[in-house]
C-alpha positions in Angstrom: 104.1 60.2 89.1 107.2 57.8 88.7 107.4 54.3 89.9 109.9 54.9 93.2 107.0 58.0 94.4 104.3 55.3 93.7 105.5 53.1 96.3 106.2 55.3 98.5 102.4 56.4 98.1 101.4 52.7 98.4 103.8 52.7 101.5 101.2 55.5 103.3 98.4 53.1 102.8 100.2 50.4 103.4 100.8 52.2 107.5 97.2 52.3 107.8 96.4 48.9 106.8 99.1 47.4 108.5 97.7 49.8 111.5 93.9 48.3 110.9 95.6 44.9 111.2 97.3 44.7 114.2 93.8 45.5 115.8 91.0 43.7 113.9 89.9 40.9 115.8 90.1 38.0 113.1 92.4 34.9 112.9 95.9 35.5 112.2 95.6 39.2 112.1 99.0 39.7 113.7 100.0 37.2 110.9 98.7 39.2 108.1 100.0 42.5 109.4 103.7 40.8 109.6 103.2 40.2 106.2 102.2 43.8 105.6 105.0 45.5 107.1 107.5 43.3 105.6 106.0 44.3 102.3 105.9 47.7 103.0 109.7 47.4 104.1 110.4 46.2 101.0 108.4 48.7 98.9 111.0 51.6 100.8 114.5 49.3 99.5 112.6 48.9 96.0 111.8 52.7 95.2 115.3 53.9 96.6 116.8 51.5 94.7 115.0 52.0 91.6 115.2 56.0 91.4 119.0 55.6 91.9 119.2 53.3 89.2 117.1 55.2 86.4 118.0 59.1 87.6 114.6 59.5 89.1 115.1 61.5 92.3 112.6 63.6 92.8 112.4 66.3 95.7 109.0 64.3 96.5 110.6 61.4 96.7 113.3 63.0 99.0 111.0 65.0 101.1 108.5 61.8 101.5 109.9 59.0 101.6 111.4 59.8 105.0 107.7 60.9 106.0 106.6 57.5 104.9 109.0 55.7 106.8 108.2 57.8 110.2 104.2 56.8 109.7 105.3 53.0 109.4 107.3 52.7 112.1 105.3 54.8 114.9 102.4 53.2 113.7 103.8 50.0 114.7 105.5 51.9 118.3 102.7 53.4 119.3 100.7 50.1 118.9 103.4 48.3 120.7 102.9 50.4 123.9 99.4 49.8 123.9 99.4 46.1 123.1 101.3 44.7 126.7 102.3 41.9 125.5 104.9 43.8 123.7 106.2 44.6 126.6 107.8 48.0 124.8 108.4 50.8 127.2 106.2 54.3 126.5 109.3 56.1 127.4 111.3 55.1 124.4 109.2 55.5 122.1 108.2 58.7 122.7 112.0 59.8 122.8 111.8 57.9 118.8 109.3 60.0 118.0 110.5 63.3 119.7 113.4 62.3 117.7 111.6 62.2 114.8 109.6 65.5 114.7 113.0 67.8 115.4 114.5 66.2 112.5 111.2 66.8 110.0 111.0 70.2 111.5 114.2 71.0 110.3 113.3 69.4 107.0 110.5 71.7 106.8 113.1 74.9 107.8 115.1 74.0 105.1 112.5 73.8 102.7 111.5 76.5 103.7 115.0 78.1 102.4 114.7 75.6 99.4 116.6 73.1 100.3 115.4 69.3 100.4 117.5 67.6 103.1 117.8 63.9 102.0 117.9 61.0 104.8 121.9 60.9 105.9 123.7 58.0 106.3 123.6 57.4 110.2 119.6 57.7 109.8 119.6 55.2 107.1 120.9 52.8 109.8 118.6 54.3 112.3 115.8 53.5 110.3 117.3 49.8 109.7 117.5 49.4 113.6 113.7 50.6 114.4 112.5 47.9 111.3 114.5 45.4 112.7 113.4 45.5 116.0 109.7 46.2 114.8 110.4 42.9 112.7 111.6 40.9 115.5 108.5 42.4 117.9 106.3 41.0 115.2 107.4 37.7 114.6 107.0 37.0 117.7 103.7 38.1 117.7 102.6 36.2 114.3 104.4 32.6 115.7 101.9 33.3 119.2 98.9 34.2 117.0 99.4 30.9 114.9 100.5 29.1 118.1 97.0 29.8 119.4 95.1 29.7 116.2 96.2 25.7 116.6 95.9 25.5 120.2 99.1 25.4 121.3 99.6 28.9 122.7 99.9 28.0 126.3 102.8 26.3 125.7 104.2 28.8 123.7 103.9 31.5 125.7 105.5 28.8 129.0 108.6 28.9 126.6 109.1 32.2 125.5 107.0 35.0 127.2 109.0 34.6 130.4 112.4 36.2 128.8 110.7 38.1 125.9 110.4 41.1 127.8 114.0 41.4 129.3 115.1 40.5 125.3 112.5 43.3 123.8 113.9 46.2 126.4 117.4 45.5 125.4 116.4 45.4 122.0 115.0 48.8 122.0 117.5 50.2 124.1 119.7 49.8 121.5 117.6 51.5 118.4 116.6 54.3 121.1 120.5 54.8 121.4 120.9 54.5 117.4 117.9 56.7 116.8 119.0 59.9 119.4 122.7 60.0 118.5 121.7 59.7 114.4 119.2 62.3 114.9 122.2 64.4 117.0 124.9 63.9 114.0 121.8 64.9 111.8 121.6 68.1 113.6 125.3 69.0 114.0 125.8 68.1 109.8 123.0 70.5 108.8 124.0 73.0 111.7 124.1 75.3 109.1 120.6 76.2 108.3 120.6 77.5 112.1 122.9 79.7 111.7 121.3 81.3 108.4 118.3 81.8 110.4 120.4 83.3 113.2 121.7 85.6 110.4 
């Protein structure tokens, strides 16, 4: 196994942990699992970049990288939802996440063919909206965990908490729009394979 598929291996354990982090009840977990995804965001640049440089690009890397990318960011979604102070409606992310299983499928019809549909442009910047807002979501997060962790959270939460839902919906009202109509152009670009089927 290559470098670029190693850290997109490391990037499927890095999900979990960061997953097992934003839960744990110790100090500064939110912190440490800031620190996670941001390494695990850098880890998915790195191995692209890396594979394109060297000739590397395996179909595993194709096929899974993608896959890697999807755990990552509905890990950190779905926890979003649950943790309120998020304040990230359920709705959008299960239209992400809808989103993102008609797109695999059709990854999996194509390789089924055997093709190996690589990640398009539009969902390249798809995926840099959700990490973005993710990002932003956490930050917040990791300055109110330290905030408390030196007893100054009530404050904190006075100056911010009051406009950081309004700010959060807008935010991921945007990547909700990013994410369907990527996922549409995805569809209508590899329109193709439907038809063979049809065929």
């Amino acid at each position: 196994m290559n470098l670029p598929n190693k850290l997109t291996s490391m990037r499927v354990v890095l999900s979990f942990l960061f997953l097992f982090l934003l839960w744990v009840k110790i100090p500064f977990n939110m912190l440490a699992a800031w620190v996670v995804f941001a390494v695990a965001v850098a880890s998915d640049f790195y191995d692209g970049m890396i594979a394109r440089r060297h000739g590397t690009v395996t179909d595993f890397g194709t096929l899974m990288d993608p896959v890697a990318d999807k755990m990552l960011i509905c890990a950190a979604l779905i926890s979003f939802v649950q943790l309120k102070v998020t304040h990230v409606p359920a709705w959008m992310v299960v239209v992400i996440i809808s989103r993102e299983f008609i797109v695999t499928s059709l990854r999996l019809l194509a390789l089924s063919k055997g093709q190996v549909l690589a990640a398009g442009r539009w969902g390249k910047h798809k995926t840099v909206s959700q990490v973005a807002s993710i990002m932003i979501i956490l930050t917040f997060l990791a300055i109110r965990d330290v905030a408390f962790g030196f007893g100054t959270g009530e404050r904190f939460l006075e100056l911010f908490e009051a406009h950081f839902a309004h700010f959060v919906y807008m935010l991921m009202l945007l990547t909700v729009t990013l994410t369907v109509g990527s996922g549409l152009f995805y569809l209508y670009e590899n329109r193709g394979i439907f038809w063979e089927e049809r065929v």
